[in-house]
C-alpha positions in Angstrom: -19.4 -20.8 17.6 -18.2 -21.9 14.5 -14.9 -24.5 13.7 -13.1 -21.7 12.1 -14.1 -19.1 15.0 -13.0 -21.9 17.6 -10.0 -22.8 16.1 -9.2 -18.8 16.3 -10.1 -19.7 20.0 -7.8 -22.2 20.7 -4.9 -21.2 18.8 -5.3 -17.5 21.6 -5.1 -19.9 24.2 -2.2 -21.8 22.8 -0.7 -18.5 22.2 -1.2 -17.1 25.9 0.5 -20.3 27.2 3.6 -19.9 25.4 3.9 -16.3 26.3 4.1 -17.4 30.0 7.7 -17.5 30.0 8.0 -13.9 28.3 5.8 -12.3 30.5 7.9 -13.6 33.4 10.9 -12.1 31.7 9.0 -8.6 30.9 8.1 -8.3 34.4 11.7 -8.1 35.3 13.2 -4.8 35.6 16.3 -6.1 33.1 14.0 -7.7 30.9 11.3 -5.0 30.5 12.6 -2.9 27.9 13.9 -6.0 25.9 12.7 -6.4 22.1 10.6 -9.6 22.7 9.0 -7.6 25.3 8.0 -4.2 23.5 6.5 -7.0 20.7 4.7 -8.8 23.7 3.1 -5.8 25.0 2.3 -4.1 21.5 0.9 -7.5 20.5 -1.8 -7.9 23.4 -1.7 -4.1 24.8 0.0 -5.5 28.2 2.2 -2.5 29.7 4.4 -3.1 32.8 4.3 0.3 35.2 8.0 1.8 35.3 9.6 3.5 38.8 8.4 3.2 41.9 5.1 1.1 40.6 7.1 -1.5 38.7 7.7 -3.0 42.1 4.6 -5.5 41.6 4.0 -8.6 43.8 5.6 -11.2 43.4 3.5 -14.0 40.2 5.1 -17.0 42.0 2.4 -19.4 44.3 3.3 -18.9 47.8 4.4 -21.6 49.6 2.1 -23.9 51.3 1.1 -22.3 55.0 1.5 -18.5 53.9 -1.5 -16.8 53.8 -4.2 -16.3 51.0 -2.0 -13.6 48.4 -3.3 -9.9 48.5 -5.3 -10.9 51.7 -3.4 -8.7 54.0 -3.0 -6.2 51.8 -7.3 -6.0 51.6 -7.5 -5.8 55.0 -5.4 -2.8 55.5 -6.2 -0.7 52.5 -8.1 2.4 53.6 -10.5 2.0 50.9 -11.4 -1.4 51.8 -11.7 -0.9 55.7 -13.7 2.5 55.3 -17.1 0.1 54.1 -17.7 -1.1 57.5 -20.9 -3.2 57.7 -23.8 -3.2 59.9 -22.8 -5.9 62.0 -19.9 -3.9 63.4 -17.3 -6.4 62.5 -14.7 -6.8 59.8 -16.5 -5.3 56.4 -15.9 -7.8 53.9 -17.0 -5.0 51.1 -13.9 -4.0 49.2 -14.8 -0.4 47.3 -12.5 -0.2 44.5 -14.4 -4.0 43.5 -17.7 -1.8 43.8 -16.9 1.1 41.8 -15.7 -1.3 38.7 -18.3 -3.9 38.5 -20.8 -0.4 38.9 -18.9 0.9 35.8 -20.1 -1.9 34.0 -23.4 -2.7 35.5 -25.5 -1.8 32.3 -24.3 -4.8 30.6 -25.1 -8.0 33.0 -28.1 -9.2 30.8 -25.9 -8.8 27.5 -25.2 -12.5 26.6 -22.6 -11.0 24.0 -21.1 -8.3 26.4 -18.7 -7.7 29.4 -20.6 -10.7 30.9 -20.8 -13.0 28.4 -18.3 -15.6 29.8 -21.1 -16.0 33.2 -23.9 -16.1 30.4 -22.0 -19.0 28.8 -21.1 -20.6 32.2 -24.3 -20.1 33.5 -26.2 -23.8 32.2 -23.5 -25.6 34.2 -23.2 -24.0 37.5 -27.2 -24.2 37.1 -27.4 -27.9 36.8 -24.7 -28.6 39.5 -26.4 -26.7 41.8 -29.9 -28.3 40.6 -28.7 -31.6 40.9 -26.5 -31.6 44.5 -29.4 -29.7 46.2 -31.8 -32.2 44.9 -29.5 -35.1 46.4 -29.4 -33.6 49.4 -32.5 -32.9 50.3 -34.0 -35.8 48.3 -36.1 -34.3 45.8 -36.0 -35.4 41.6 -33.9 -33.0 40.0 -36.1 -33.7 36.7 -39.1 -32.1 38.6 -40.5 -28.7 37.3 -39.8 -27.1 40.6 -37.2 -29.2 42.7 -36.4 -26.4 44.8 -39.5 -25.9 45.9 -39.7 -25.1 49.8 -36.2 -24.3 49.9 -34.6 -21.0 51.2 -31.6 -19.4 49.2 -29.1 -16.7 49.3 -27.0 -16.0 46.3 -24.3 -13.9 47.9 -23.1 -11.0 45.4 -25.3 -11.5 43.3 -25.1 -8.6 40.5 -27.7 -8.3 37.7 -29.1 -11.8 38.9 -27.8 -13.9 36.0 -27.6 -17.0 38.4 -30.2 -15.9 41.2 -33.4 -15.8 38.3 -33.2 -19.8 37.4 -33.0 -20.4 41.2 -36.6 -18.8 41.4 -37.4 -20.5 38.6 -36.2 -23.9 40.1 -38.6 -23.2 43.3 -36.6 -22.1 45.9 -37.3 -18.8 47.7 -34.5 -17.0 46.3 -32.9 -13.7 48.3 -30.0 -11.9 45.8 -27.8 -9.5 47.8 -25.1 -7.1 46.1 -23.1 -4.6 47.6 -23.4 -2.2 44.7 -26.6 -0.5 44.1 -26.7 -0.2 40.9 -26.3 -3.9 40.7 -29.5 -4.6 43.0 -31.1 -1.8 40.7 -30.4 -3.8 36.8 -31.3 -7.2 39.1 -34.9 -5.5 40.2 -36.0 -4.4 37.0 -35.0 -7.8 35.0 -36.8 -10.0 37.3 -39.7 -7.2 37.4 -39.7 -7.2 33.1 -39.4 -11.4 33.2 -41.9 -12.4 36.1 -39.7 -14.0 38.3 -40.2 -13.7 42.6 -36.9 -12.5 44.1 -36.3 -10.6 46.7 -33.1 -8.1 45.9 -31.2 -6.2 49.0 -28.4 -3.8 48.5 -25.9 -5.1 51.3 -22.9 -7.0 52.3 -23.0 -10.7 53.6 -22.2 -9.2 57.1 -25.3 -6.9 57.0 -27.1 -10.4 56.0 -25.9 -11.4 59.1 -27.2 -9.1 61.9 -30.6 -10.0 60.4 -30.1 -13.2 62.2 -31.7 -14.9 59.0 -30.5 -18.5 57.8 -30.7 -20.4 54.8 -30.8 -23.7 53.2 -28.6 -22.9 50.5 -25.7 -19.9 50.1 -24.6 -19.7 46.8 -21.0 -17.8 46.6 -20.3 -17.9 42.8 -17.2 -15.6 41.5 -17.2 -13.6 44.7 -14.4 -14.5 47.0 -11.9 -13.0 44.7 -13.4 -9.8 44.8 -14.2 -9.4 48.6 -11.9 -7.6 51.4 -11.4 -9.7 53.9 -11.5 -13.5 52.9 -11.6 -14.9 56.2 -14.6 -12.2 57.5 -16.6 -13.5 54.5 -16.4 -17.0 55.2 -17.6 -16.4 58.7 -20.3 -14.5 57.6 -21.4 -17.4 55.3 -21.1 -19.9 58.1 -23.4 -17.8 60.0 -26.2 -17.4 57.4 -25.7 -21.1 56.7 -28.5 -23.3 58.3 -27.0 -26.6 60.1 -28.0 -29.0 57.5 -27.9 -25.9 54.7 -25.4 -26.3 51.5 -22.8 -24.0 50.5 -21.7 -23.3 47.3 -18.7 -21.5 46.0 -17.3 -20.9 42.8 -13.5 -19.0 42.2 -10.3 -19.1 40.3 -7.0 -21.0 42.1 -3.9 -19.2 41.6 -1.6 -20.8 39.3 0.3 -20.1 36.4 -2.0 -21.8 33.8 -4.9 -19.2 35.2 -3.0 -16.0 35.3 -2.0 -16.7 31.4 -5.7 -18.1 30.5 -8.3 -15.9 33.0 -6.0 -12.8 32.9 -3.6 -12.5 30.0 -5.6 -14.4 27.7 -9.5 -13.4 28.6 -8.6 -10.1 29.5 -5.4 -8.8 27.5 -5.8 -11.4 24.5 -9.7 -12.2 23.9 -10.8 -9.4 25.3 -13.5 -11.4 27.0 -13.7 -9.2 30.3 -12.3 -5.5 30.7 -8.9 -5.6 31.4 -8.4 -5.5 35.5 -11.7 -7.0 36.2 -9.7 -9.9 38.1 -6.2 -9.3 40.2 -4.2 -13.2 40.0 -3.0 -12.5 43.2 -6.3 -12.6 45.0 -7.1 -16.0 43.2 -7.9 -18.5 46.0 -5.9 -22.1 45.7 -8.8 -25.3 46.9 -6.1 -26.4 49.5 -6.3 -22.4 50.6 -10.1 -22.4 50.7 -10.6 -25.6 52.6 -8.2 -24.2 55.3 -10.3 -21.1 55.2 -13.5 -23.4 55.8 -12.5 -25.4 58.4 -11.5 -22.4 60.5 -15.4 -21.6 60.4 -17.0 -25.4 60.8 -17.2 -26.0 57.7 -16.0 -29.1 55.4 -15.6 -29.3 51.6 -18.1 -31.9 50.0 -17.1 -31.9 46.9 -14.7 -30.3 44.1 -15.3 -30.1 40.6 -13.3 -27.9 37.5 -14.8 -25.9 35.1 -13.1 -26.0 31.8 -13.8 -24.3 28.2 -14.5 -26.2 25.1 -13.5 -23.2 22.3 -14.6 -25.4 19.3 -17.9 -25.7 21.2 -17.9 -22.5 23.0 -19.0 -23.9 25.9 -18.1 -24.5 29.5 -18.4 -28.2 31.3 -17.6 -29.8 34.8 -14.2 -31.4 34.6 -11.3 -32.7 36.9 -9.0 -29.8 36.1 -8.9 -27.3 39.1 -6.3 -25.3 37.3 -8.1 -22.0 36.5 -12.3 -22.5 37.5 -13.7 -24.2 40.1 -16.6 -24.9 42.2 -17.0 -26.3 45.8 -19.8 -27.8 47.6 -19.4 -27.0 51.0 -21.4 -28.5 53.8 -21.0 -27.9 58.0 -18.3 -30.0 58.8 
């Protein structure tokens, strides 16, 4: 990207930051049909429902002990309890989650479409993954293959952006997806580029009743998007192999991500379809370590993942904000 196309960039984000405090103000019932608002929403095509829907939940960050936002609400929606896995237990498989990243399925190995921000994100979460497994298990991260030997899961894994350069790193890499179509792009890229992987169309909890384990789960840009938080970190414990690494990637809830990762990618850039993410099933660190240690399982390290618009890239950094990743080991 260009100086003149990232200073575009940066001025959208500078923008979406000061319309935080509109935005509050639009979403109040007083407030919705204001001037400043009817600009607001004309300007980045944001609408507020009216009657009975305007009654969103709340955009304020629970306080600390409440549960994970929208987490009770997943587990009680019809649509979300009717996918029931294979194991029998609480499905972690959420279908309205399915039936939109379906929608959009055809365009997972289009680095300038609906997935470009994962295409652009993808070198880093590649070489922190390369580099903590190699630490771990004491191979040279420089080596063609340093992976080699090892057994790996990613966990929703959809066209296979980030499951391919694990296969091409060595490891025996397993890519599971609980939409079909999904598994069906994944297939046929790996097919069309050479690369071993084996693709199942399932749920983490059908992984489960397999009784298969792993050396490495990888959990990128999932755990927003599942049903039942706490049933999908038990499942992940399970398929987790006592000295195995866990890796997770998500957004925390905070007001600096709902303005960048859904007003200004979404409404603003137009960087991902509008709706792809609900804020209110963001997951804060302090949240997901709480989550972890319910299930054995310890947080190793924390890192943030920040975008450079003047270089149009993405790039570990100490800001936990809006992206983040976690490596997770049994505690």
């Amino acid at each position: 990207m260009g100086v003149q196309a990232g200073e575009i960039v940066a001025v959208a984000i500078l923008f979406c930051r000061a319309r935080v405090s509109i935005l509050k103000h639009c979403t109040g019932r007083k407030g919705s049909g204001s001037i400043p608002c009817l600009f607001f929403n004309r300007l980045t095509g944001f609408h507020m429902p009216s009657g009975p829907a305007a009654q969103m939940p709340p955009q304020t960050p629970p306080q600390p002990g409440q549960p994970i936002a929208g987490q009770g609400a997943a587990q009680n929606s019809t649509n979300r309890g009717a996918a029931a896995g294979a194991s029998g237990g609480a499905s972690t498989v959420d279908l309205a989650e399915i039936e939109k990243f379906a929608a959009m399925a055809e365009a997972w190995w289009d680095p300038a479409g609906k997935f470009r921000p994962l295409h652009r994100l993808n070198p880093v979460r590649v070489g922190f993954i390369r580099d903590r497994v190699a630490q771990h298990f004491g191979r040279d991260p420089s080596d063609p293959a340093p992976l080699a030997g090892l057994s790996l899961v990613d966990i929703g894994c959809g066209g296979g952006l980030l499951t391919e350069p694990m296969a091409r790193l060595g490891a025996e890499v397993t890519g599971v997806d609980a939409t079909p179509r999904n598994i069906e792009i994944a297939r046929l890229h790996a097919e069309q580029s050479g690369v071993r992987v084996t693709y199942l169309p399932c749920a983490a909890e059908d992984l489960v009743a397999t009784g298969q384990t792993y050396d490495v789960i990888l959990a990128m840009e999932i755990i927003e998007h599942v049903a039942d938080v706490d049933a999908f970190i038990a499942a992940l414990s399970r398929l987790l192999k006592p000295n195995g690494l866990l890796f997770l990637a998500t957004m925390s809830r905070t007001a600096k991500s709902y303005a960048l990762a859904i007003i200004g990618a979404e409404y603003i850039l137009r960087w991902l379809p509008r709706g792809t993410h609900d804020w209110n099933r963001f997951v804060r660190p302090s949240e997901l370590a709480r989550g972890l240690r319910r299930h054995g399982l310890g947080i190793a390290e924390l890192t943030g993942v920040s975008y450079n618009p003047f270089k149009d890239s993405f790039n570990l950094s100490r800001d936990l904000d809006v992206n983040y990743m976690a490596l997770v080991k049994p505690a």
